[in-house]
KOLKE-270892 format. One record per atom (N, C-alpha, C, O): y, x, z; residue number from 1; atom name. Coordinates in steps of 0.001 Angstrom, whole numbers, plus 500000, padded with zeros to 6 digits. Each point is the difference from the previous one (the first is absolute). Layout:
<nodes>
Y;X;Z;NUM;CA
...
</nodes>
This chain:
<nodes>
498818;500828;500000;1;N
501182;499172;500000;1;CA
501252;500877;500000;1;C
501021;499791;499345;1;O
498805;500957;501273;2;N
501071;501288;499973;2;CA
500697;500591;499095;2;C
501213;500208;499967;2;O
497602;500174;498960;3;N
500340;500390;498822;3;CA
500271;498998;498386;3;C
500274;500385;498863;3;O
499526;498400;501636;4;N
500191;498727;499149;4;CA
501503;500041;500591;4;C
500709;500531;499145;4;O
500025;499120;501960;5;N
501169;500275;500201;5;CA
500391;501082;499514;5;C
500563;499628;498970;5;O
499547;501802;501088;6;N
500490;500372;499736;6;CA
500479;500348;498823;6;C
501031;500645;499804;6;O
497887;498740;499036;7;N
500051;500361;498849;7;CA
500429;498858;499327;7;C
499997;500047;498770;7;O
500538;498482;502040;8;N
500977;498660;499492;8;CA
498770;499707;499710;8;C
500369;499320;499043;8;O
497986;500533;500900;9;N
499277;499482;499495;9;CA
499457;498572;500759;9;C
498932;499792;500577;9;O
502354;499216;499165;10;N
499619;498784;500804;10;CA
498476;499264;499545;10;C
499278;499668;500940;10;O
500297;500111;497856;11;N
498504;499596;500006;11;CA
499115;500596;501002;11;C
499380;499400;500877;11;O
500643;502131;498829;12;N
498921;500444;501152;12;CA
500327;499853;501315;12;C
499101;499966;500841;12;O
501991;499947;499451;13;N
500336;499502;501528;13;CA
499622;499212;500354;13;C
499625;500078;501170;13;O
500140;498230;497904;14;N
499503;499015;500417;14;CA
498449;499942;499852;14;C
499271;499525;500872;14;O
500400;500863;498254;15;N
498590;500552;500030;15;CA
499723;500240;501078;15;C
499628;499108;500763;15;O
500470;502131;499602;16;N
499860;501163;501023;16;CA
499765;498976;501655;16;C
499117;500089;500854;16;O
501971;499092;499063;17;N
500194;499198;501586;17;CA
499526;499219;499558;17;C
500017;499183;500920;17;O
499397;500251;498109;18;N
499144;498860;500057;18;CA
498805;500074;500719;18;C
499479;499294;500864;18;O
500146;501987;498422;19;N
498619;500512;499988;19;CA
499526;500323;501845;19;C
498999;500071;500713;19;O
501965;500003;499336;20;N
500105;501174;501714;20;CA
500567;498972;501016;20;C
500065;500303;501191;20;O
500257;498746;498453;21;N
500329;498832;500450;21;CA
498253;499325;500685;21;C
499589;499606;501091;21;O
500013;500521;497954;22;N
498517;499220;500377;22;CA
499144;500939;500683;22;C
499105;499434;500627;22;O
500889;502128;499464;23;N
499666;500580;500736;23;CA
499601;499886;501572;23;C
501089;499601;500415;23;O
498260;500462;500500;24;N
499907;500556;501347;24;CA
500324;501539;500475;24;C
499155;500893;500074;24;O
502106;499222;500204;25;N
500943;501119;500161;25;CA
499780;500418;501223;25;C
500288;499109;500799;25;O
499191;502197;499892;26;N
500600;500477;501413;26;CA
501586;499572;500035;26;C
500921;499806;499206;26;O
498791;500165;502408;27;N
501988;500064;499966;27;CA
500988;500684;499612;27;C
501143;499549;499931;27;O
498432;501939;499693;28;N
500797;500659;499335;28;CA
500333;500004;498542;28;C
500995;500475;499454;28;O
497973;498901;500018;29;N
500031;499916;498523;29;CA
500636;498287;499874;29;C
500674;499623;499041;29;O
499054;499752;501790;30;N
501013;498824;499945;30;CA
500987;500129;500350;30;C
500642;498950;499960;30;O
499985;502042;500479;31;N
501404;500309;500688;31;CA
500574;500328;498362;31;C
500688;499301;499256;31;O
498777;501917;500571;32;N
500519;500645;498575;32;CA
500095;498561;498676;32;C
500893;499854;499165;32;O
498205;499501;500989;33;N
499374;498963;499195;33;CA
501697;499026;500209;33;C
500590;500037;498920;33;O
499890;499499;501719;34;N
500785;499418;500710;34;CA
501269;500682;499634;34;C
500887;499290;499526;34;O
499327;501949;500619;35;N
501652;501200;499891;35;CA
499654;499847;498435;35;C
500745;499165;499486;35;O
498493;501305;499763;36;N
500122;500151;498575;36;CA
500232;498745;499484;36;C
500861;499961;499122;36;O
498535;498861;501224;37;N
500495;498475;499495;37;CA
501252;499775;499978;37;C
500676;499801;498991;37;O
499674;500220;502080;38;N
501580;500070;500166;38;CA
501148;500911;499266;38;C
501035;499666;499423;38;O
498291;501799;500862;39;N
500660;501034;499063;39;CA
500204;499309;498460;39;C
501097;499769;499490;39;O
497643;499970;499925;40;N
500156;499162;498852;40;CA
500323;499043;499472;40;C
500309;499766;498832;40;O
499594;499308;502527;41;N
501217;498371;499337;41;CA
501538;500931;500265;41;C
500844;500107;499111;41;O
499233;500216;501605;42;N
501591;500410;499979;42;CA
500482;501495;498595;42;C
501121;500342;499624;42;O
497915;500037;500080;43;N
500117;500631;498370;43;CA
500157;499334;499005;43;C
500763;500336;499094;43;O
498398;498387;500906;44;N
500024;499339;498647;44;CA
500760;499117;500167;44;C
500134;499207;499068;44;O
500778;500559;502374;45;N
500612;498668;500036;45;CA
499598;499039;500116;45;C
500454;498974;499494;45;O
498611;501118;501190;46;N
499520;498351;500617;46;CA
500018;499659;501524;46;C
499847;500822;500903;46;O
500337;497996;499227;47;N
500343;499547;501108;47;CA
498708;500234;501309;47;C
499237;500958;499880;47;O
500671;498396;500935;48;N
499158;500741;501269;48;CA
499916;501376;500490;48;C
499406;500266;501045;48;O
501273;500764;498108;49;N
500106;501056;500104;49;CA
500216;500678;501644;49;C
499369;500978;500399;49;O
501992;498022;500689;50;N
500015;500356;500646;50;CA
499191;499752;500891;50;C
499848;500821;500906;50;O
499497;498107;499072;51;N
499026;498981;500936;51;CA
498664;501331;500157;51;C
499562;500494;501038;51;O
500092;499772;497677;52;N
498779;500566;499591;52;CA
500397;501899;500812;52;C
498978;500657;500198;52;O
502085;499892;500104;53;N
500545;500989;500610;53;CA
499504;499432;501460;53;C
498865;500237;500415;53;O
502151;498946;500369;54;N
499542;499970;501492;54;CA
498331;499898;499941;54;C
499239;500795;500552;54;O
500432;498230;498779;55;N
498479;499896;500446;55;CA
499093;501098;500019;55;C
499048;500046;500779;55;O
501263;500985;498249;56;N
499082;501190;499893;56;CA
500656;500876;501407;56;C
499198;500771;500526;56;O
502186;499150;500092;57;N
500736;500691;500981;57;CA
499042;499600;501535;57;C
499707;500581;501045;57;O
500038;497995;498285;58;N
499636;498857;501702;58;CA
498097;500740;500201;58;C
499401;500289;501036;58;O
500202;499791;497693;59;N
498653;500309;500341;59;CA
499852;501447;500006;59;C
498939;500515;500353;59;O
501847;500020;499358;60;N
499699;501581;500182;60;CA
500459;500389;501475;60;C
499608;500920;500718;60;O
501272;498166;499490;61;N
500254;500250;501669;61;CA
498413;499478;500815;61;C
499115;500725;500456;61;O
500951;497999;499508;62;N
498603;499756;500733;62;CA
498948;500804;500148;62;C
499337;500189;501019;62;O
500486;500471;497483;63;N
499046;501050;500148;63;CA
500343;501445;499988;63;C
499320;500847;499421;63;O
501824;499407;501282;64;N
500511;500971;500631;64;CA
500157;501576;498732;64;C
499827;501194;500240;64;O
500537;498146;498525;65;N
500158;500702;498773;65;CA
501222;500497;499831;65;C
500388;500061;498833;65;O
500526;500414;502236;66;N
501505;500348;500357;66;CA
500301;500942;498652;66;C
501155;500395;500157;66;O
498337;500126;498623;67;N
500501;500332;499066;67;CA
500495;499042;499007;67;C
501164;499864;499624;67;O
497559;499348;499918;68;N
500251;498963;499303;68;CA
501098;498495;500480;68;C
500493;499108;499310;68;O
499539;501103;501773;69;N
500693;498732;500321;69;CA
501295;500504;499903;69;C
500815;499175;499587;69;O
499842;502508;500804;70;N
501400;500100;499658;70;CA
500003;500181;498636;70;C
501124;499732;499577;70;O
498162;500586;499588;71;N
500278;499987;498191;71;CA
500271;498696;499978;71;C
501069;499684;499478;71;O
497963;499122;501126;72;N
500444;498651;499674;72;CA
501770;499791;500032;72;C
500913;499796;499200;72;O
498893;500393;502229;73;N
501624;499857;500520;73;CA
501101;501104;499083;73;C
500976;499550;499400;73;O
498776;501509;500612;74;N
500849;500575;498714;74;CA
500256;499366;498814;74;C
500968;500049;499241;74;O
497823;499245;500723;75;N
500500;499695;497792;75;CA
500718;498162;500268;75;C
500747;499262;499356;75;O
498492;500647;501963;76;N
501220;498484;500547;76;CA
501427;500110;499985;76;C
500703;499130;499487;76;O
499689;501747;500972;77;N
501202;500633;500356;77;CA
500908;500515;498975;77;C
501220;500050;500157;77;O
498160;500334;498786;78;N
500498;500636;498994;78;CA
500163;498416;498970;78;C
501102;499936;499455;78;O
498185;499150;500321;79;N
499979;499060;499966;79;CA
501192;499210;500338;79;C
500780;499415;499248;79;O
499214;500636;501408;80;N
501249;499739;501113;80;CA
501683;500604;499567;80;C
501106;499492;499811;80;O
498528;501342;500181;81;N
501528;501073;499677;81;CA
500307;499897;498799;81;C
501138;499815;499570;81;O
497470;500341;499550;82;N
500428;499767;498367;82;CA
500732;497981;499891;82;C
500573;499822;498925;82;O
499422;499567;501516;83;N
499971;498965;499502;83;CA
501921;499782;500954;83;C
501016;499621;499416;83;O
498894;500740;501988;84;N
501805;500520;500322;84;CA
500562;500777;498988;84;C
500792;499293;499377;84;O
499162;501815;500184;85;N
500405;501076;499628;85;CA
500275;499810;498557;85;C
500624;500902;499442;85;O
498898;497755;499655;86;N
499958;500003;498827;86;CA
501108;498761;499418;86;C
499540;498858;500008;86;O
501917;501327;499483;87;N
500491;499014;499930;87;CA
499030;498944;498970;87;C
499096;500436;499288;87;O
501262;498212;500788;88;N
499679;499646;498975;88;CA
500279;499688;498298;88;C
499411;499248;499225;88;O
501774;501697;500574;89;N
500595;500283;498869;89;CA
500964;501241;499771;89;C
500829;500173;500893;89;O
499181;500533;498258;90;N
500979;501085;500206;90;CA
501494;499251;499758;90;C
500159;498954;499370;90;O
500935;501871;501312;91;N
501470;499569;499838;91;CA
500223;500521;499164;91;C
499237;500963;500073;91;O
501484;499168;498803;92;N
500243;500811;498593;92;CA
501846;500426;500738;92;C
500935;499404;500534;92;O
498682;502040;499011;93;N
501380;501394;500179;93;CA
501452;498820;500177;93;C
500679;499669;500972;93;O
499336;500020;497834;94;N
501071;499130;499709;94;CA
500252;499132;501174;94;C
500944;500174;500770;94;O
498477;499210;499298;95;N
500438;499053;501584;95;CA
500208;500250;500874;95;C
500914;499417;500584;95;O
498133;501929;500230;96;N
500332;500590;501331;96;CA
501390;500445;499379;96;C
500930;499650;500727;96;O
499457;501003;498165;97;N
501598;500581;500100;97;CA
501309;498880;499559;97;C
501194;500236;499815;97;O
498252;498838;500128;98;N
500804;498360;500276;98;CA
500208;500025;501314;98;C
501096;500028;500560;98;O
497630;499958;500032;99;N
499904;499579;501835;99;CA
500871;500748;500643;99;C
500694;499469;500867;99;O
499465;502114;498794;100;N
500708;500653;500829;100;CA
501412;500109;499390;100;C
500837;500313;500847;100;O
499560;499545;498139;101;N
501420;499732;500032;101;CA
500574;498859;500459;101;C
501225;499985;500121;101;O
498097;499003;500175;102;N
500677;499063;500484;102;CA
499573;500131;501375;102;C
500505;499245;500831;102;O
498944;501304;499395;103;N
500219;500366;501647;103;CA
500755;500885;500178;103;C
500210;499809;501198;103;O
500505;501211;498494;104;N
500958;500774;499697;104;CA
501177;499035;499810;104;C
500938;500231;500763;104;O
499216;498806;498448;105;N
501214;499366;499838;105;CA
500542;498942;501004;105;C
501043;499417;500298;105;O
497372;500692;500126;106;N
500334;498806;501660;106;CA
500446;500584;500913;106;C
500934;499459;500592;106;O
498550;501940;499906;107;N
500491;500529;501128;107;CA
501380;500615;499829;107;C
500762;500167;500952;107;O
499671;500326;497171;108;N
501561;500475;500157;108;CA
500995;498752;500120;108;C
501225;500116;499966;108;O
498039;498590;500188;109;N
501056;498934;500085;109;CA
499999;499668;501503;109;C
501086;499597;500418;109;O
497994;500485;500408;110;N
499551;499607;501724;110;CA
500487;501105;500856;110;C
500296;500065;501193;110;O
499694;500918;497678;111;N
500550;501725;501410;111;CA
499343;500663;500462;111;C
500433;500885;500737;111;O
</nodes>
C-alpha cells in the first residue's frame, strides 16, 4: 500500500486495502493496515481520511505500538495545518497593491 501511494497508483491502493481488508491482521499489521488507509484516502483525496488516521492512532495505542500511533498523529496534524495554512484562493499582486494604498490613503487622512 505504501508504494501504490507513493507512486499516485490509486487502483492498486484500492486493490491492495481491499484485499488486506479481509485479512486476519496481528495488531501491528492492523495498525499499519489502518495508518496506510488513511495515508491514502488523504493522497487521493478522499474523504474518511481523517477518521481512518485516529483509528489506526486509537488501536496502536491499545496495543501499546507508541511508534505507529505518533506517525498516526503526525500525518493527522499535518492534515490539520495543511488545510489552516492553505488559503482557499490566491489574491492576485494587483489587489494586495490596491489594498495597501488605500490603507496608506486612510491613515494619511486619520493621522
Amino acid at each position: 500500500m505504501e508504494l501504490a501511494i507513493a507512486e499516485g497508483s490509486e487502483a492498486r491502493f484500492d486493490e491492495l486495502r481491499d484485499e488486506l481488508d479481509r485479512e486476519p491482521l496481528d495488531p501491528r499489521l492492523r495498525a499499519y493496515f489502518l495508518l496506510y488507509s488513511g495515508l491514502g484516502l488523504k493522497r487521493f483525496g478522499r474523504t474518511g481520511a481523517d477518521e481512518m488516521l485516529e483509528a489506526a492512532r486509537e488501536h496502536a495505542a491499545q496495543h501499546d505500538l507508541h511508534q505507529i500511533a505518533f506517525e498516526a498523529e503526525g500525518a493527522s496534524r499535518e492534515s490539520v495545518a495543511a488545510t489552516v495554512a492553505q488559503p482557499e484562493h490566491e489574491v492576485p499582486t494587483e489587489l494586495i497593491d490596491i489594498a495597501q494604498r488605500i490603507s496608506g490613503l486612510r491613515q494619511s487622512v486619520t493621522g
